[in-house]
N, C-alpha and C positions, 0 to 999 in steps of 0.2 A: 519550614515549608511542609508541605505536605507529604503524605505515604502512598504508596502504590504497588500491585503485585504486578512481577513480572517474572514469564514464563521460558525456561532457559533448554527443552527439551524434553522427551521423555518423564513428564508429568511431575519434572520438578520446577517449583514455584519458591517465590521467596517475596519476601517484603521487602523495599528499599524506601528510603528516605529522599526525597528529591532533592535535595540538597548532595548525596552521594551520588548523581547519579556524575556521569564523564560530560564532559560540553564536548558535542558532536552533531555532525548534521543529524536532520532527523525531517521524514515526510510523514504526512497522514493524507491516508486514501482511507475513503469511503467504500463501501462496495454494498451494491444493493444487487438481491434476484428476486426473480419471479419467476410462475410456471403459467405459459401459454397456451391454450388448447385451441383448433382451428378444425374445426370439423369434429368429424369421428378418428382424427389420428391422435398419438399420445403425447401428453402435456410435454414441451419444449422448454426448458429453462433457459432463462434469457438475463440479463441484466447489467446495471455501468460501474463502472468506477471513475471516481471524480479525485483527482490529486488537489488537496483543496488549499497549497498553498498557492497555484494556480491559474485555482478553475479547470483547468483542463479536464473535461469527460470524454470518457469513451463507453461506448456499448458494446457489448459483445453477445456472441450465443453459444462462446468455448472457452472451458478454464485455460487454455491454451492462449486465446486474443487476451484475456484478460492479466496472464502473466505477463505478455509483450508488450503491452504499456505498462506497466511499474516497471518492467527491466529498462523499457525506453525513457520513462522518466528516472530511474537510478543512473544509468548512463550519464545522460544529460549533464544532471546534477554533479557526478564526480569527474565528468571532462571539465566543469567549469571550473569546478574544485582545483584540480590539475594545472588549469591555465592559467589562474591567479597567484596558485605560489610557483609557478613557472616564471611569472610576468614580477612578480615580485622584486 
């Protein structure tokens, strides 16, 4: 398979083999911004993140909303986790 870097902290990186890597869940979000200007006040960064295995988007205009949905979809995700080998 293929190779990829991946970044483990503190500006250490390493190469791995995808074939090494662990079989674990795993999401991909998208995260787009932009800066808004509306008059003569100062450009406002605005922008969504889309969980795309999903669809689910959300907009926000704070690093703050936009952490609380990935926590809310990480959530989610690991209560279902939870319930299946519970139900098991």
């Amino acid at each position: 398979m293929g190779e990829f870097w991946t970044f483990f902290g503190r500006g250490i990186y390493t190469m791995m083999h995808m074939d090494e890597t662990p079989s674990r869940p795993q999401h991909l979000f998208v995260v787009r911004m932009w800066a808004e200007t509306v008059g003569p006040t100062p450009a406002q960064w605005r922008g969504s993140v889309e969980h795309i295995s999903t669809g689910q988007k959300f907009y926000f205009t704070s690093m703050a909303d936009m952490a609380d949905f990935i926590n809310l979809r990480l959530k989610a995700s690991t209560e279902a986790m939870l319930k299946g080998k519970l139900s098991a």
